[in-house]
C-alpha positions as a Markdown table, in Angstrom:
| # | Residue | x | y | z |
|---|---|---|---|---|
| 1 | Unk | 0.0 | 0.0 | 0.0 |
| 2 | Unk | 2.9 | 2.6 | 0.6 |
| 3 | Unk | 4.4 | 2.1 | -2.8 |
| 4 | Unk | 1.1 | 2.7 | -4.4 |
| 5 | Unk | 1.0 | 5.5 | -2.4 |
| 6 | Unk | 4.3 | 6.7 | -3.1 |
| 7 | Unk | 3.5 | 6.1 | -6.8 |
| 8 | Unk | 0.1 | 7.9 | -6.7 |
| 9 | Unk | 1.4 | 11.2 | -5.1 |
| 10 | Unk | 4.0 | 11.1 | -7.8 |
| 11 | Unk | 1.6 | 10.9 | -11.0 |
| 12 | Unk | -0.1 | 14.4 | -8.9 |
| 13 | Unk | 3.3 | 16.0 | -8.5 |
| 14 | Unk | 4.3 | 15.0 | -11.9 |
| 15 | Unk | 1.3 | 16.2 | -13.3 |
| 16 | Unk | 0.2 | 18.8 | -11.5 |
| 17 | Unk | 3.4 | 21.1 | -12.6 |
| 18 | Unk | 3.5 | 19.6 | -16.4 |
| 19 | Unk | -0.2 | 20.0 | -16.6 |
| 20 | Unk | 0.4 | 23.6 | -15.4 |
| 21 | Unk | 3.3 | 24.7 | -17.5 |
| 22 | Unk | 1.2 | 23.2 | -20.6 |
| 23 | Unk | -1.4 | 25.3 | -19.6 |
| 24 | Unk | -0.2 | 28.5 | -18.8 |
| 25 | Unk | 2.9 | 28.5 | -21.7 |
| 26 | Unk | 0.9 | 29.7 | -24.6 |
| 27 | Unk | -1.4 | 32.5 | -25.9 |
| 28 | Unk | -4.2 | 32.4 | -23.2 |
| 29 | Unk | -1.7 | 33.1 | -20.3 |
| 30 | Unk | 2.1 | 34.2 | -20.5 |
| 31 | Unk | 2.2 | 35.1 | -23.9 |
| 32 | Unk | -1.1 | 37.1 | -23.7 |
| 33 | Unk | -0.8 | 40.1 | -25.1 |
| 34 | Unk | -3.6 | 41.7 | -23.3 |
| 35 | Unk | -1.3 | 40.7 | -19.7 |
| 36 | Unk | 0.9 | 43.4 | -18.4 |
| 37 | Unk | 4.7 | 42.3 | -18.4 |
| 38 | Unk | 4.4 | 42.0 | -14.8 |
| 39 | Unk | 1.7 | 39.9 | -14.4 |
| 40 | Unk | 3.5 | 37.3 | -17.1 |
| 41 | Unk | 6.3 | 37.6 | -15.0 |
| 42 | Unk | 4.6 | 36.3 | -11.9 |
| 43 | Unk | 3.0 | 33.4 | -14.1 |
| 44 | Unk | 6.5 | 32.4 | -15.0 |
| 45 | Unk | 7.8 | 32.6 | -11.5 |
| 46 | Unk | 4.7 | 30.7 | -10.5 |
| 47 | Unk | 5.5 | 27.7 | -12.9 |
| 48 | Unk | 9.1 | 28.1 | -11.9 |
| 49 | Unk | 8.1 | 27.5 | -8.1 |
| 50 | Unk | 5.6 | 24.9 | -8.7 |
| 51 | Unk | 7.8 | 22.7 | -10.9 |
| 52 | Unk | 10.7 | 23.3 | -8.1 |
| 53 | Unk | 8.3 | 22.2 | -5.3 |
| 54 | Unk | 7.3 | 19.1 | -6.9 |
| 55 | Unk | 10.9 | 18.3 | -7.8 |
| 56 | Unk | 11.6 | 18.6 | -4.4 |
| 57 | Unk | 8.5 | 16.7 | -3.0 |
| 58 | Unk | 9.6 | 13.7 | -5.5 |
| 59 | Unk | 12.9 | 13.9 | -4.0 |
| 60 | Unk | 11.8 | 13.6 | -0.2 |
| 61 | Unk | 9.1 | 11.0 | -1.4 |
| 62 | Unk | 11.7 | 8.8 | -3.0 |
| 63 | Unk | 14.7 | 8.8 | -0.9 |
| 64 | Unk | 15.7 | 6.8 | 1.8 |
| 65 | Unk | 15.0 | 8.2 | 5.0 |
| 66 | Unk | 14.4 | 7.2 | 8.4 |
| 67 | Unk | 11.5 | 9.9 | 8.7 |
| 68 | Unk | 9.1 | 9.1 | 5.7 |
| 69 | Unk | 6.5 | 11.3 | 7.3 |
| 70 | Unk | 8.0 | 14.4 | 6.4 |
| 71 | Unk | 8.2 | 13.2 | 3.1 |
| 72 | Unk | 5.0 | 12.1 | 2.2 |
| 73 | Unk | 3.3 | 15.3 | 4.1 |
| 74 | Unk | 5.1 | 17.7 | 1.6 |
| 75 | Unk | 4.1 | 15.1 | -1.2 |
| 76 | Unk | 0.3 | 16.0 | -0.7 |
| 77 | Unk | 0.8 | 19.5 | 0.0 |
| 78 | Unk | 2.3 | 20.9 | -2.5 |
| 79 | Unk | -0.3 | 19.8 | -5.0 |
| 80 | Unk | -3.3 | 20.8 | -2.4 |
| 81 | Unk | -1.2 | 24.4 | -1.6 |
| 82 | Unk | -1.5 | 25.0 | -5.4 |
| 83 | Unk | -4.6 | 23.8 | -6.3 |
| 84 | Unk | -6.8 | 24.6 | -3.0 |
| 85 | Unk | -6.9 | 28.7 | -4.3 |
| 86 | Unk | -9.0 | 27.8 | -7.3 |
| 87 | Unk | -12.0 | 26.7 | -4.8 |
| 88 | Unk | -11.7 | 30.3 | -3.2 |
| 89 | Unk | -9.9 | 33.0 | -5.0 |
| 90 | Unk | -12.7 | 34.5 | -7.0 |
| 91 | Unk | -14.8 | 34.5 | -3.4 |
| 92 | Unk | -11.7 | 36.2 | -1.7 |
| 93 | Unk | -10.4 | 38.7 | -4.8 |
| 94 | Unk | -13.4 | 40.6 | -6.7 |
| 95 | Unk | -12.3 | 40.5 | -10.2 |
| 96 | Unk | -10.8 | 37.7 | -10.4 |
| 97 | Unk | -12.0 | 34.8 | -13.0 |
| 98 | Unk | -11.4 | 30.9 | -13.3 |
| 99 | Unk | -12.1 | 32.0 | -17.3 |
| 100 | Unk | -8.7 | 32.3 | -19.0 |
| 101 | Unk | -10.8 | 33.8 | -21.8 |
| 102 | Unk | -13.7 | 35.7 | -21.5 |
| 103 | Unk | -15.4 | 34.6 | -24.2 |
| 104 | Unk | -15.0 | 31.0 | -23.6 |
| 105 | Unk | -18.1 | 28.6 | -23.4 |
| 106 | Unk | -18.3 | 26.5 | -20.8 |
| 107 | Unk | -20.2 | 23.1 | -20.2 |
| 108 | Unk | -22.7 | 23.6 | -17.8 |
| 109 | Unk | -24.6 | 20.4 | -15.6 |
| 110 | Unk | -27.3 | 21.5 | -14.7 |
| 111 | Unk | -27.2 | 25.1 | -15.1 |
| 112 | Unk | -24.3 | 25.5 | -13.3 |
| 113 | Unk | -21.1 | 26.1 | -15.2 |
| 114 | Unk | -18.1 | 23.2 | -15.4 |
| 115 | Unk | -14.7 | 25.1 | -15.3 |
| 116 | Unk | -12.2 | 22.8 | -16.3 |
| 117 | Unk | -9.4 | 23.6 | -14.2 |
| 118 | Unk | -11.6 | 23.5 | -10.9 |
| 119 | Unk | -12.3 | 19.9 | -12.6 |
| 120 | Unk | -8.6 | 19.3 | -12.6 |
| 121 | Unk | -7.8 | 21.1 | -9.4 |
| 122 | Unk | -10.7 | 18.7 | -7.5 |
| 123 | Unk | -9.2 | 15.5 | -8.9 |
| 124 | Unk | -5.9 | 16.8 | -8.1 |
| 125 | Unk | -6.5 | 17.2 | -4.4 |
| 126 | Unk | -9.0 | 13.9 | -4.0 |
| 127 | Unk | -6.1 | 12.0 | -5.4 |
| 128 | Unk | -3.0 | 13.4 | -3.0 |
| 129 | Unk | -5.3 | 12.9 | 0.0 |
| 130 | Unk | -6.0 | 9.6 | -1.4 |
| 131 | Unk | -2.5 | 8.9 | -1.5 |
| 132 | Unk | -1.3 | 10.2 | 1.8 |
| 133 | Unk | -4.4 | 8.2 | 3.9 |
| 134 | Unk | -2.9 | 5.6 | 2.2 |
| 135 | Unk | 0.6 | 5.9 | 3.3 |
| 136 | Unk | -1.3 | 6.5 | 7.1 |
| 137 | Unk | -3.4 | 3.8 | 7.0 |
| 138 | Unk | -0.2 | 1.5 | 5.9 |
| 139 | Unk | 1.6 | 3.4 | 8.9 |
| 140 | Unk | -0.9 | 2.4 | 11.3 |
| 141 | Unk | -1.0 | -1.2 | 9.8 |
| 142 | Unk | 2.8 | -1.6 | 10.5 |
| 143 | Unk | 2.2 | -0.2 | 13.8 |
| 144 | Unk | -0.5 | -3.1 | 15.2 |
């Protein structure tokens, strides 16, 4: 159970900064000609501290250590750090939008609007929690 755990937390690290990079390194985001210089800056250092995170958390998650807690905690939070904002920001920063483009369509379920990155961001999170009860519940298996 702790190596599928180890190996879960790794496909949400992994993709959670490639996923993000993909995103954000084009047209609708740093390259958007309609951003200010700054505010394409701070995407870039964004992706630039995500990506470095995650490195890191892969590291602690896949070394030898005698304290694999530390490890696997920083495993699930970085990806619930980054994507736990898209749940609240909009609520929290008036003006803000979850719409990259403001003309885009979204699909909507029953009236209510699907944004695709809060779909991402929610299967992000539910799978790092998934993975770290796992590496707890294999913790406290060892321990009986």
């Amino acid at each position: 159970m702790r190596r599928f755990s180890r190996i879960l937390l790794s496909v949400v690290l992994v993709s959670t900064a490639v996923v993000s990079v993909a995103v954000d390194w084009n047209a609708t985001h740093i390259f958007n000609p309609e951003w200010t210089p700054h505010a394409r800056f701070h995407d870039v250092v964004m992706l630039w501290l995500l990506s470095g995170m995650s490195i890191m958390a892969l590291w602690l998650l896949w070394r030898r250590s005698t304290e694999p807690d530390i490890a696997y905690t920083v495993a699930m939070l970085v990806p619930v750090v980054f994507w736990s904002p898209f749940f609240f920001i909009t609520i929290v920063i008036p003006g803000t939008s979850l719409k990259a483009d403001p003309n885009e369509v979204l699909p909507t379920v029953a009236g209510i609007p699907i944004y695709p990155n809060v779909v991402v961001a929610t299967v992000s999170v539910i799978l790092a929690l998934i993975g770290y009860s796992l590496y707890r519940a294999s913790r406290s298996e060892a321990d009986v």
